[in-house]
C-alpha positions as CSV (number, residue, x, y, z in Angstrom):
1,X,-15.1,-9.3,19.9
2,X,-14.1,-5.8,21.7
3,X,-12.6,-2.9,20.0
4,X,-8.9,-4.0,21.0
5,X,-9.3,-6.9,19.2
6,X,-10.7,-5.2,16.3
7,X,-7.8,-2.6,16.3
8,X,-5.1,-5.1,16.4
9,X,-6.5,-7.1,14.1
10,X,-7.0,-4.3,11.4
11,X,-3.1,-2.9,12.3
12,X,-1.8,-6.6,11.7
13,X,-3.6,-6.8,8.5
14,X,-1.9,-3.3,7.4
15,X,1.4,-4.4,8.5
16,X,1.0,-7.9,6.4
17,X,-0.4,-5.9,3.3
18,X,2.8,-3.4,4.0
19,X,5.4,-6.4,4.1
20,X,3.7,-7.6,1.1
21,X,3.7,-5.3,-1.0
22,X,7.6,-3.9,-0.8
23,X,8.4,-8.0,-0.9
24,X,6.2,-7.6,-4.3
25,X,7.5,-4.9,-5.5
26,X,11.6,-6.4,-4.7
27,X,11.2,-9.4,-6.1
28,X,8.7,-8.3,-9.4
29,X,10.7,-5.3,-10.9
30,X,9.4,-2.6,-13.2
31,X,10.3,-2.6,-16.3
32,X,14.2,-0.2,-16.4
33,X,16.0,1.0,-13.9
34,X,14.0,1.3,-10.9
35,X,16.4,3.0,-8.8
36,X,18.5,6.0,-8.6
37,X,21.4,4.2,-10.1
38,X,22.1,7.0,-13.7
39,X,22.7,4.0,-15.5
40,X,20.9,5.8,-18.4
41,X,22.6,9.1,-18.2
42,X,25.7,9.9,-20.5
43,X,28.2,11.5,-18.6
44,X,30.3,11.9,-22.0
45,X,30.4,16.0,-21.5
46,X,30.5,16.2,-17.9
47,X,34.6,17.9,-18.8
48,X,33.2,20.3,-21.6
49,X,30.7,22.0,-18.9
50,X,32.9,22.1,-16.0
51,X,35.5,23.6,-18.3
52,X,33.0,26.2,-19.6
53,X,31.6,27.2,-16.4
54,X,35.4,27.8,-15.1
């Protein structure tokens, strides 16, 4: 086997690990919010700081 092959091979292998992984981590999600959604922050006093900083 030359050294083309070799590289090709070892850059598909990274590629299929790569794909892999983010299909992994899609469909098998953490445990809470994974994303940058805020659907834990309270917003309840959002009025009171804009008023104070007015």
């Amino acid at each position: 086997m030359n050294i083309q092959a070799i590289i090709i091979l070892l850059l598909f292998a990274a590629a299929t690990f790569y794909v892999g992984r983010m299909l992994y981590k899609s469909i098998f999600v953490k445990k809470g919010c994974g994303s940058n959604c805020k659907c834990g922050v309270d917003f309840s006093n959002i009025d009171a700081v804009k008023k104070a900083n007015s």
